[in-house]
Structure formats: structure tokens, C-alpha cells
DSSP file (Angstrom, degrees, kcal/mol; ACC not computed):
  #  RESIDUE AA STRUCTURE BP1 BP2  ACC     N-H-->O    O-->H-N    N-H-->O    O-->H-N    TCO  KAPPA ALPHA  PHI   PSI    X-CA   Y-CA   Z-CA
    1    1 A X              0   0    0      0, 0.0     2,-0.6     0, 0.0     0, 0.0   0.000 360.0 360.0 360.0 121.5  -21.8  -36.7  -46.4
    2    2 A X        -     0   0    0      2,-0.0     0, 0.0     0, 0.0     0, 0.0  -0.749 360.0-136.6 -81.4 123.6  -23.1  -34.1  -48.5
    3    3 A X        -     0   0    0     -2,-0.6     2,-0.6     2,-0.0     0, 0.0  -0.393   9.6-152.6 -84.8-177.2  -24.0  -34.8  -52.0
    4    4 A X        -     0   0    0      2,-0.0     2,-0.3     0, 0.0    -2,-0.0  -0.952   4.2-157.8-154.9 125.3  -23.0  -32.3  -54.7
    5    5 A X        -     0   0    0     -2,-0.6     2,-1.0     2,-0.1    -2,-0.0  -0.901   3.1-166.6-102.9 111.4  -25.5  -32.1  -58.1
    6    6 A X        +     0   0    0     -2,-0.3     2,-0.5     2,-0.0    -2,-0.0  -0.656  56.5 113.4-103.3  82.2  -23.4  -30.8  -60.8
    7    7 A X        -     0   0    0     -2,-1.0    -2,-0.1    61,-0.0     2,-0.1  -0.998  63.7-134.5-132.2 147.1  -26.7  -30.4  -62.5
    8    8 A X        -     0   0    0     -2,-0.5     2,-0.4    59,-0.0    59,-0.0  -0.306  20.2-127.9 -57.3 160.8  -28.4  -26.7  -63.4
    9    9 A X        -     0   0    0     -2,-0.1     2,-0.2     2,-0.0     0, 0.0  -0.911  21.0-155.1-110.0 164.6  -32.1  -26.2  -62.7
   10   10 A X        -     0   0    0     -2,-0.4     2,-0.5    57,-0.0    57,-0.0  -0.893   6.2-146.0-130.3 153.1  -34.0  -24.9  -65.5
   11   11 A X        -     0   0    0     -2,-0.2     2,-0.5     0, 0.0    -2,-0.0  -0.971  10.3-162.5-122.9 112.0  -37.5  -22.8  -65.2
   12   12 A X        -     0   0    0     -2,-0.5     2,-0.1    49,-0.1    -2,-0.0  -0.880  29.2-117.3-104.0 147.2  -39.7  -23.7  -68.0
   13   13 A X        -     0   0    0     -2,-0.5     4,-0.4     1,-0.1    -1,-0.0  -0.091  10.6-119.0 -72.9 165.8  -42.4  -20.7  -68.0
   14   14 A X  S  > S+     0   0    0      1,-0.2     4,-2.4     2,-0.2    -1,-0.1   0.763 113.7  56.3 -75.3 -32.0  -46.3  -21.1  -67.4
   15   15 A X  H  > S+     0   0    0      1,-0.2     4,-1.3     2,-0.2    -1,-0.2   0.696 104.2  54.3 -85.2  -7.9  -47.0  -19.7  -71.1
   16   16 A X  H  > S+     0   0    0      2,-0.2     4,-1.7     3,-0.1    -1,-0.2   0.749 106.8  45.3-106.7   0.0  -45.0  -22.3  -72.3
   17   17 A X  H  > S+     0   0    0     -4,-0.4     4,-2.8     2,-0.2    -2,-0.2   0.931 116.1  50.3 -43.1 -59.0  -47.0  -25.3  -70.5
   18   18 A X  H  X S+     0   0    0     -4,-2.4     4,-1.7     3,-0.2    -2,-0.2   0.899 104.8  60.4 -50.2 -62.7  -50.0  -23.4  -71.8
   19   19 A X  H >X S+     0   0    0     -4,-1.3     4,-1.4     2,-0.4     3,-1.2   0.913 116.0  26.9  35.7-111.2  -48.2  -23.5  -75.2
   20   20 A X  H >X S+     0   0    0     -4,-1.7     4,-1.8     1,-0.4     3,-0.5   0.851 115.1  60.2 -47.2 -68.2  -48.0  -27.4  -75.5
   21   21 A X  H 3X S+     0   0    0     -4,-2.8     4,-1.5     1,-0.2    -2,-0.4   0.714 103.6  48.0 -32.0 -53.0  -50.7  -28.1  -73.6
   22   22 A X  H XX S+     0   0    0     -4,-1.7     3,-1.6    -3,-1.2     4,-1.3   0.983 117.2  55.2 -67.6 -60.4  -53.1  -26.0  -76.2
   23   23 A X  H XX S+     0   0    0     -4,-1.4     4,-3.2    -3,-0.5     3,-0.6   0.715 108.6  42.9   0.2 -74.7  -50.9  -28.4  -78.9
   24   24 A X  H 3X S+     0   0    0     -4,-1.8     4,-2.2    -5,-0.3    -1,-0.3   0.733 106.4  53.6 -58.5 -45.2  -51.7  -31.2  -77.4
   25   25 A X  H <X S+     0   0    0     -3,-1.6     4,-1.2    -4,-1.5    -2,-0.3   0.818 115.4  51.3 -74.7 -24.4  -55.6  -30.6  -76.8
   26   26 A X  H <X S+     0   0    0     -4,-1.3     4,-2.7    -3,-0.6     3,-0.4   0.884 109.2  52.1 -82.3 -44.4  -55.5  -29.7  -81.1
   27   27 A X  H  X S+     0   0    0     -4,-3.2     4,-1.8    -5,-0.4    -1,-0.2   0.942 104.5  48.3 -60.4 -31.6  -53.9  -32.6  -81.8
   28   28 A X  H  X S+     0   0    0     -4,-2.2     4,-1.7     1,-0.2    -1,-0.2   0.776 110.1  52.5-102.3  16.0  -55.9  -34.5  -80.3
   29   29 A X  H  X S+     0   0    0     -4,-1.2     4,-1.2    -3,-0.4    -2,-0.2   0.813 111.4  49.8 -52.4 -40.9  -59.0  -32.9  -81.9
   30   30 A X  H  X S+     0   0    0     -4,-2.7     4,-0.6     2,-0.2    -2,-0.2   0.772 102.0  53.6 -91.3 -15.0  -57.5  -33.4  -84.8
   31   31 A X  H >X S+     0   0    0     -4,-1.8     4,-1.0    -5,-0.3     3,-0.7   0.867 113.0  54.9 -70.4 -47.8  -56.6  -37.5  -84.0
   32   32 A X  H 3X S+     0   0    0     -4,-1.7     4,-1.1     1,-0.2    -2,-0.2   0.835 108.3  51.0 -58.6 -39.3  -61.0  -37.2  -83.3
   33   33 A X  H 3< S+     0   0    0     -4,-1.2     4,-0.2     1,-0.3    -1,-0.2   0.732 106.1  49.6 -81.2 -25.2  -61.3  -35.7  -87.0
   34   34 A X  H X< S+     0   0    0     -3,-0.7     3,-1.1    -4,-0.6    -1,-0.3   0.747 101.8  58.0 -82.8 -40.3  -59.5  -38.2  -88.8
   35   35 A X  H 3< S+     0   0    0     -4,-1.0    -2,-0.2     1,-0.3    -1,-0.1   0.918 109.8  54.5 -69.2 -20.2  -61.4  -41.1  -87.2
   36   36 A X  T 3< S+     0   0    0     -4,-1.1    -1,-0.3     2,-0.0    -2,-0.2   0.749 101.3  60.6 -72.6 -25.9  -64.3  -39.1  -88.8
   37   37 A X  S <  S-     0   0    0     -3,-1.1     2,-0.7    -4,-0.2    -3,-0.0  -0.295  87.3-120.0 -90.7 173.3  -63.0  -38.9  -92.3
   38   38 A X        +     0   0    0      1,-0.1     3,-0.1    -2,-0.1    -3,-0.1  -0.959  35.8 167.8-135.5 113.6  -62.4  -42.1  -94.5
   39   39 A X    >   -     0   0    0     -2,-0.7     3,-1.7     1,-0.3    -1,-0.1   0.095  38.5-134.3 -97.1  22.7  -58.7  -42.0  -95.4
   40   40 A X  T >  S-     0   0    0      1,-0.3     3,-2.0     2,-0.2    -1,-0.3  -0.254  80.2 -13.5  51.6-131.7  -58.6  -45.5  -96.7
   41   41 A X  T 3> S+     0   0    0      1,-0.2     4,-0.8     2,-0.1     3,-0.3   0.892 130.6  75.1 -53.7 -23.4  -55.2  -47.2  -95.0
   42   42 A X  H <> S+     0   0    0     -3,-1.7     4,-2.2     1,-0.2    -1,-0.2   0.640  71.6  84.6 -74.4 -24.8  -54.1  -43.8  -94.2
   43   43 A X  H X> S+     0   0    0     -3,-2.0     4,-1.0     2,-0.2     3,-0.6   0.888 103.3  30.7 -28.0 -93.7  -56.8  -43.7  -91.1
   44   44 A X  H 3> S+     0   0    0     -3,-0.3     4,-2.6     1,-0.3     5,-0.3   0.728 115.6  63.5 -78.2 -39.5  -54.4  -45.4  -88.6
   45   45 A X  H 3X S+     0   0    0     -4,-0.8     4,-3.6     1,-0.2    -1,-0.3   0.981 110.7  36.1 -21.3 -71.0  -51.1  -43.9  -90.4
   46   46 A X  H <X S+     0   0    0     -4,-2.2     4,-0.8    -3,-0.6    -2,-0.2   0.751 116.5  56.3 -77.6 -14.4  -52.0  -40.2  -89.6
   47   47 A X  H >X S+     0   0    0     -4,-1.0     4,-4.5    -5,-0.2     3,-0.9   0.861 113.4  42.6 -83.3 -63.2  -53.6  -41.3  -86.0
   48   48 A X  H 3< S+     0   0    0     -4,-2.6     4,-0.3     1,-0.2    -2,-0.2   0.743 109.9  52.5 -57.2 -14.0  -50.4  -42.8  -85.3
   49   49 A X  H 3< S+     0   0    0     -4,-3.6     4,-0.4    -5,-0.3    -1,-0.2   0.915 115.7  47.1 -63.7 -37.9  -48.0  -39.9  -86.7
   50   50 A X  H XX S+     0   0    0     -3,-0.9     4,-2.1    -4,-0.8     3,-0.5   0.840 108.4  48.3 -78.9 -33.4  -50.0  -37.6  -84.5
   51   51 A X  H 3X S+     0   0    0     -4,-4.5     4,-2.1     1,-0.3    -1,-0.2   0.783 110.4  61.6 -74.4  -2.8  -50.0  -39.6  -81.2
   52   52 A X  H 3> S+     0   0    0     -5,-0.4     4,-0.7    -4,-0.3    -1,-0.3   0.781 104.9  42.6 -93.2 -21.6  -46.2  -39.8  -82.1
   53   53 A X  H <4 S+     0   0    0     -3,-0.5     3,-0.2    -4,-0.4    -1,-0.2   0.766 105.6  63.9-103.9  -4.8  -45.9  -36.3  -81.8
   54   54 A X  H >X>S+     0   0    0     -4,-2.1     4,-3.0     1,-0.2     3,-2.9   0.925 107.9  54.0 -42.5 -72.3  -48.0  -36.1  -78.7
   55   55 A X  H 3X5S+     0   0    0     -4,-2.1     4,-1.1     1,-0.3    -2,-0.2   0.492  99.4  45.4  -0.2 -59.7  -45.5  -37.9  -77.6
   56   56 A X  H 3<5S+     0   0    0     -4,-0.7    -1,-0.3    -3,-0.2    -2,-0.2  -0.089 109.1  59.0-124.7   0.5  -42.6  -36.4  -78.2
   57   57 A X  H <>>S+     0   0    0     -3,-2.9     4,-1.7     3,-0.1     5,-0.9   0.581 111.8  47.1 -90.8 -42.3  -44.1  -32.9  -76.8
   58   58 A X  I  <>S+     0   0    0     -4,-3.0     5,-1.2     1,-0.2     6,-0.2   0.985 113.7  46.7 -64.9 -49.5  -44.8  -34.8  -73.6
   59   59 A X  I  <<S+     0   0    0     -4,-1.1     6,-0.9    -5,-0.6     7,-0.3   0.809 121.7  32.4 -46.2 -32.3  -41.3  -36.3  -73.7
   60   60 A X  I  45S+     0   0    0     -3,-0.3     6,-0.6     5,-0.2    -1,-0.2   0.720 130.0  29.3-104.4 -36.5  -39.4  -33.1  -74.4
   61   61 A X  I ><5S+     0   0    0     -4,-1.7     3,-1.3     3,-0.2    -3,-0.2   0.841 132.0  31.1 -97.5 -58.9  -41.6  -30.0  -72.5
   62   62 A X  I 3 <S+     0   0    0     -5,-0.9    -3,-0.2     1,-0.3    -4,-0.1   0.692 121.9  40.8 -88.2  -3.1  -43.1  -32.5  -69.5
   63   63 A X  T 3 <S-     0   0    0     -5,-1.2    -1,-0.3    -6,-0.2    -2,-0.1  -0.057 106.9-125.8-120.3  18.2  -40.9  -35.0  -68.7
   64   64 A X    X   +     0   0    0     -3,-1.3     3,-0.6    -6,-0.2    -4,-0.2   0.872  65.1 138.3  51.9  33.0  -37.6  -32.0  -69.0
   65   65 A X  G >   +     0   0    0     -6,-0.9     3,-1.4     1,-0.2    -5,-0.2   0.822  64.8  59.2 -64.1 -36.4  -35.8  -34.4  -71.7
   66   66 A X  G 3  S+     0   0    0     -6,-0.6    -1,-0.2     1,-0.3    -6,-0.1   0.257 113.3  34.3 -98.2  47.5  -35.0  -31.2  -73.7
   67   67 A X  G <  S+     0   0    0     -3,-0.6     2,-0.3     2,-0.1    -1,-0.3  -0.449 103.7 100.8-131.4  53.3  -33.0  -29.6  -70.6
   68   68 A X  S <  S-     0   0    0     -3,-1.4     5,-0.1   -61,-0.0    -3,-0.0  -0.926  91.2 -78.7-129.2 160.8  -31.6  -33.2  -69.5
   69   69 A X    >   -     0   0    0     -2,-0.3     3,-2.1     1,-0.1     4,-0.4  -0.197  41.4-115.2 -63.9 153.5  -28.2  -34.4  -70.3
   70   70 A X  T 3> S+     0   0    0      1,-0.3     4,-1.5     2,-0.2    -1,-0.1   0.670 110.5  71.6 -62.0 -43.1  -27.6  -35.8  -74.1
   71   71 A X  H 3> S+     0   0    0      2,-0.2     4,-2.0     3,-0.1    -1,-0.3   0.668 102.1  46.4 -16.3 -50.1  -26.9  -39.3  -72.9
   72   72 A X  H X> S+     0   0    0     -3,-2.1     3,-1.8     2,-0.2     4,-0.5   0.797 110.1  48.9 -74.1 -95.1  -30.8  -39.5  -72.1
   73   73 A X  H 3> S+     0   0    0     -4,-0.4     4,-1.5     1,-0.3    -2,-0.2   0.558 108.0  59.3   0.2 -43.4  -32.1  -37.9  -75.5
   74   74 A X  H 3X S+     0   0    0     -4,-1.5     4,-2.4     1,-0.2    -1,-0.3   0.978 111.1  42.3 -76.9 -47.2  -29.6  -40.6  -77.3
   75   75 A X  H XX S+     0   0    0     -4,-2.0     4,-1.2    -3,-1.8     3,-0.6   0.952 109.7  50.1 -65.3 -36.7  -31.5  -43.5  -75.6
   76   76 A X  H 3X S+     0   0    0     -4,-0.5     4,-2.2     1,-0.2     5,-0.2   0.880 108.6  53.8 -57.7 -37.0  -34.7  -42.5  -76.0
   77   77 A X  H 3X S+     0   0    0     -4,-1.5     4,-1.9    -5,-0.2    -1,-0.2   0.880 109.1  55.4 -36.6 -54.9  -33.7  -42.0  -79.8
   78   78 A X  H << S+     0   0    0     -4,-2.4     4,-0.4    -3,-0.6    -2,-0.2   0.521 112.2  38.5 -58.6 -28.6  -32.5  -45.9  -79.7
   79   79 A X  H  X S+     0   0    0     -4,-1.2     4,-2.3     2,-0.1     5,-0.2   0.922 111.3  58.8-107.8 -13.8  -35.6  -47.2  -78.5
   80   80 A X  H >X S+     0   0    0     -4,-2.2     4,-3.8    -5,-0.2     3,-1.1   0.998 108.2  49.2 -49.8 -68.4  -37.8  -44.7  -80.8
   81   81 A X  H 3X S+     0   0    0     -4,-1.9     4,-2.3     1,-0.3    -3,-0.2   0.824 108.5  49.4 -59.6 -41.2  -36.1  -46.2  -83.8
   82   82 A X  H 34 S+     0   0    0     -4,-0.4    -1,-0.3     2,-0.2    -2,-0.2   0.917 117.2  43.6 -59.4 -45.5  -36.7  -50.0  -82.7
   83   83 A X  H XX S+     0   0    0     -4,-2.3     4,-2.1    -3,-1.1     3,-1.5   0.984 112.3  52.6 -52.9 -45.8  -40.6  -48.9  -82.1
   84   84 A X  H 3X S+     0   0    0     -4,-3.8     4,-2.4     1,-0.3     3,-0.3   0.942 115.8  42.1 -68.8 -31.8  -40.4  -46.8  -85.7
   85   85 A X  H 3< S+     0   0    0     -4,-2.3    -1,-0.3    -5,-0.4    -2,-0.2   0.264 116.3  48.3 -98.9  26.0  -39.0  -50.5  -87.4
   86   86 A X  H <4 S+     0   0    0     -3,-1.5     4,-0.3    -5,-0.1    -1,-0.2   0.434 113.8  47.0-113.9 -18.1  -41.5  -52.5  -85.5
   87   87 A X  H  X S+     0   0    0     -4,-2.1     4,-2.7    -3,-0.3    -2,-0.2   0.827 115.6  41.9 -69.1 -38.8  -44.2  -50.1  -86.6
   88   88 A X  H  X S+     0   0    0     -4,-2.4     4,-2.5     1,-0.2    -3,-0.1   0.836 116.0  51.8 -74.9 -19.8  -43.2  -50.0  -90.5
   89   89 A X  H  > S+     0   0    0      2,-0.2     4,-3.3     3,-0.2    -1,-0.2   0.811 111.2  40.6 -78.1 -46.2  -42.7  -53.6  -90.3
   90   90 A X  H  > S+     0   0    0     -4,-0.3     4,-1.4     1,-0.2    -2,-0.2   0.998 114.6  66.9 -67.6 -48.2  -46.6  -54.2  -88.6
   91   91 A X  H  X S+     0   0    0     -4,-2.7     4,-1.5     2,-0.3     3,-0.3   0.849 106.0  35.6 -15.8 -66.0  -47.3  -51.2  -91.6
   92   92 A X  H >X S+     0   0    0     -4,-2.5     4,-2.5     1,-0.3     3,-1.2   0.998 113.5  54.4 -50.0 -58.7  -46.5  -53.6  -94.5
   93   93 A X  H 3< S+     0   0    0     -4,-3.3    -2,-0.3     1,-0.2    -1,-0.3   0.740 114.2  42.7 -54.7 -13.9  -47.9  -56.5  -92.9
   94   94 A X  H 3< S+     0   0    0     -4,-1.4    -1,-0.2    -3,-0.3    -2,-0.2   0.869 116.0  51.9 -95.9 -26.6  -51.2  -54.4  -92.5
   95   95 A X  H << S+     0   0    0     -4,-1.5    -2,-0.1    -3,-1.2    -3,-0.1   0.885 108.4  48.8 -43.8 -81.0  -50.7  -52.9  -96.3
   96   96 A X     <        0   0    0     -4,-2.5    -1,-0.2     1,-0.2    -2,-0.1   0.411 360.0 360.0 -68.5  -3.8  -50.3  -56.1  -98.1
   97   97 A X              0   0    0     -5,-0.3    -1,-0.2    -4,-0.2    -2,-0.1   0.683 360.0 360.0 -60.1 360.0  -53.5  -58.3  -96.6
């Protein structure tokens, strides 16, 4: 039996590895710079916006979700959005103490 992959390949380029990867190494310099500054509540806000878009550069460029079929992209969407209302929810509670 042979199998047959109706799938494409994709070639993501070296300069755009480099690309995210430089991204990535400023973000998280800049996740190091916040922890240095005193943003009142806003500290742990602005660390977690940034690790969320670490994130989501690793998801898309190094784990090939944004050349994978749409199907994936909509679950991973579905369980982001359950994290993002179990984070604004831990958000309040941390707000209001």
C-alpha cells in the first residue's frame, strides 16, 4: 500500500528564521526590562502580553501552523480563548485584592 499526502511542502527561508528568532531574543529583552521598571499592576500584564506573542511567533513560524491546514489554526484559536478568559478572570481576581 502506498500512502498518498495531499499535502504541499512549504520552504520557510533561513532569513526568515533569523527574522523571528532576532524577535524573539528582543522580546525577551524587553520581558527582562519590564521586570526592571515598576509598572504598578501592569508589571505582570505587559510580561504576559509579550510571552503571548512569543508565543504565537513560535506557534505560527516554528511549529508551520501558518502553512498548516485551517482546521488546526481554528483549534488552537478555541483553546487560546479559554486561556485568554481564565487569564482575565485570574486578572480581576489579582486587581481587586
Amino acid at each position: 500500500m502506498s500512502e498518498h499526502h495531499n499535502e504541499h511542502t512549504h520552504i520557510t527561508p533561513f532569513k526568515t528564521h533569523l527574522l523571528i528568532l532576532g524577535a524573539l531574543i528582543v522580546l525577551t529583552i524587553v520581558t527582562v526590562a519590564i521586570t526592571w521598571t515598576n509598572l504598578g499592576v501592569w508589571n505582570t500584564t505587559a510580561a504576559m502580553v509579550i510571552a503571548g506573542l512569543k508565543g504565537t511567533l513560535v506557534l505560527f513560524y516554528f511549529m508551520h501552523l501558518k502553512f498548516d491546514q485551517k482546521i488546526y489554526r481554528v483549534m488552537v484559536l478555541l483553546v487560546l480563548a479559554v486561556f485568554a478568559a481564565v487569564l482575565i478572570l485570574t486578572f480581576f481576581d489579582y486587581l481587586n485584592r
